[in-house]
N, C-alpha and C positions, 0 to 999 in steps of 0.2 A: 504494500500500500504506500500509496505515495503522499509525503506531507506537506502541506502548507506552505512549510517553514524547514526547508534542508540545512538553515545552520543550526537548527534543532536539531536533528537527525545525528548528524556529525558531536553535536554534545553530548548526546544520547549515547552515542558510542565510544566517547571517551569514558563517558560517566562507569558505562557498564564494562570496561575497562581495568579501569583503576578499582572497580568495585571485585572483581574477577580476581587482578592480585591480591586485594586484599585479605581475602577469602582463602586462597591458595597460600599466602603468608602465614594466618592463623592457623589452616590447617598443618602445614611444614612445620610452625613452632612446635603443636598441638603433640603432631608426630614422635619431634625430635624430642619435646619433652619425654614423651610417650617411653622411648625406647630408654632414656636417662632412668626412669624407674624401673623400668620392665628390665634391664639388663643386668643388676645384681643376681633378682631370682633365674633370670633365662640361664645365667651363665652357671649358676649355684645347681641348677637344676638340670645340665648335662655333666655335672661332676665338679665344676672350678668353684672349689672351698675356700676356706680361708684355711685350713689346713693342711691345702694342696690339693693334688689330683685325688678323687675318688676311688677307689678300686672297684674295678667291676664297672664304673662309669663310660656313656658314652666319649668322655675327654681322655679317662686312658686307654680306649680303643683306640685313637684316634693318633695318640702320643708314641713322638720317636727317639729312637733311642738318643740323639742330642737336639737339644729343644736348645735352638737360635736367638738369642736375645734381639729382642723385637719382630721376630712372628709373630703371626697372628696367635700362636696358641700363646705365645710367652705373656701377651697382652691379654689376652681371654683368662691367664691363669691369675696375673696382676690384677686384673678389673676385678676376680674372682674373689680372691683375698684381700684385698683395700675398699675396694668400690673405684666408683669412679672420680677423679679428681673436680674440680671446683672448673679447671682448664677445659678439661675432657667432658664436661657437662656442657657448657658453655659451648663447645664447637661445636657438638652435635646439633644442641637445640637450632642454632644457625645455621648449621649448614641445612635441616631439617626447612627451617624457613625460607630459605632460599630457594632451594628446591621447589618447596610450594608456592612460591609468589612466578618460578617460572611456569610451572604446570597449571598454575591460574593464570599467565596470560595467555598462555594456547588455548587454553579450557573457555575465557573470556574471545578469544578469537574467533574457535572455533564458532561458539554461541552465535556472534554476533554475525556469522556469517561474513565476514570480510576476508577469512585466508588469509591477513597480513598486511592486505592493500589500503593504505588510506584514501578514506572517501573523504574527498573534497567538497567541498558546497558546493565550486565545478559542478563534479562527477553527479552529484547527487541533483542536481536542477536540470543534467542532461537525463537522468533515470525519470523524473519529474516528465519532462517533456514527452517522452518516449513513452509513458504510460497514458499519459492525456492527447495521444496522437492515436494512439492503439484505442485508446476508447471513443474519439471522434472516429475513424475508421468503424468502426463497429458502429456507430449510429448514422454516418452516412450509409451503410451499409442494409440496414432496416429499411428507413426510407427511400432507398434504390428500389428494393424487394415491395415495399409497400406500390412502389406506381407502376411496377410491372403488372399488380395484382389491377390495382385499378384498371389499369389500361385493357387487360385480361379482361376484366367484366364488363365495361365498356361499349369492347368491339361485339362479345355475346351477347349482349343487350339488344346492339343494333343487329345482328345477324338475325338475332328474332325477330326484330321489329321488320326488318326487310320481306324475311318469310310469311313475313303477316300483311302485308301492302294488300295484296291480291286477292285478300279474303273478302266477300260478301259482307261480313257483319262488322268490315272496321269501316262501311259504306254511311 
């Protein structure tokens, strides 16, 4: 549908924009929070103690015979017995937000239907035009159809009326 008012249009789409990151920000923080608690017990609960590996645990399946300072398991065993640091908190939730304010503006893109392309006031009074041309077209288009018909009935009319000259009783 076409409006009015296409520098409306164009603010409407920042609006639901910005509204889109924002949305994808909070859920990102939301997340990254999300995973800052979740990740004591997740890691506690494949075996990373604070007493070490589990035995029997999915972590010492998993564990080789030299565990590399700064793998990931060496980090999974760290998080496991300390927690997480104040640092290590902190970047997750951020990066978590990040994330979501990107996947909210695809998400806000996708929505709004633009795939990327800024619509111009331009672009959007030629979209304007192009719709109120397709709708004149369509009502010229009737009224062509309508004087066909007339004319249709018209000529039948007189063709009767012709056929009828000759009759006795139009005497």
């Amino acid at each position: 549908m076409c409006s009015k008012n296409p520098a409306k249009n164009s603010k409407n789409s920042k609006r639901n924009k910005l509204i889109g990151i924002g949305i994808g920000v909070g859920v990102g923080a939301a997340t990254g929070l999300g995973a800052v608690i979740a990740a004591p017990f997740v890691l506690g609960a494949v075996g990373f103690t604070a007493a070490g590996v589990a035995a029997g645990s999915i972590a010492a399946a998993i564990q080789g015979p030299a565990v590399v300072s700064g793998s990931i398991f060496a980090i999974c065993q760290s998080v496991g017995a300390l927690g997480l640091s104040a640092a290590a908190s902190g970047t997750i939730v951020a990066a978590g937000a990040a994330a979501g304010s990107g996947i909210g503006g695809v998400v806000s893109l996708v929505a709004d239907g633009t795939s990327g392309e800024n619509k111009t006031v331009e672009s959007e009074k030629e979209d304007c035009e192009h719709e109120e041309n397709l709708r004149d077209k369509t009502e010229s288009d009737a009224k062509a159809e309508d004087e066909i018909k007339t004319k249709k009935c018209e000529e039948k009319f007189e063709d009767n009326l012709d056929s009828h000259k000759n009759c006795s009783y139009l005497e």
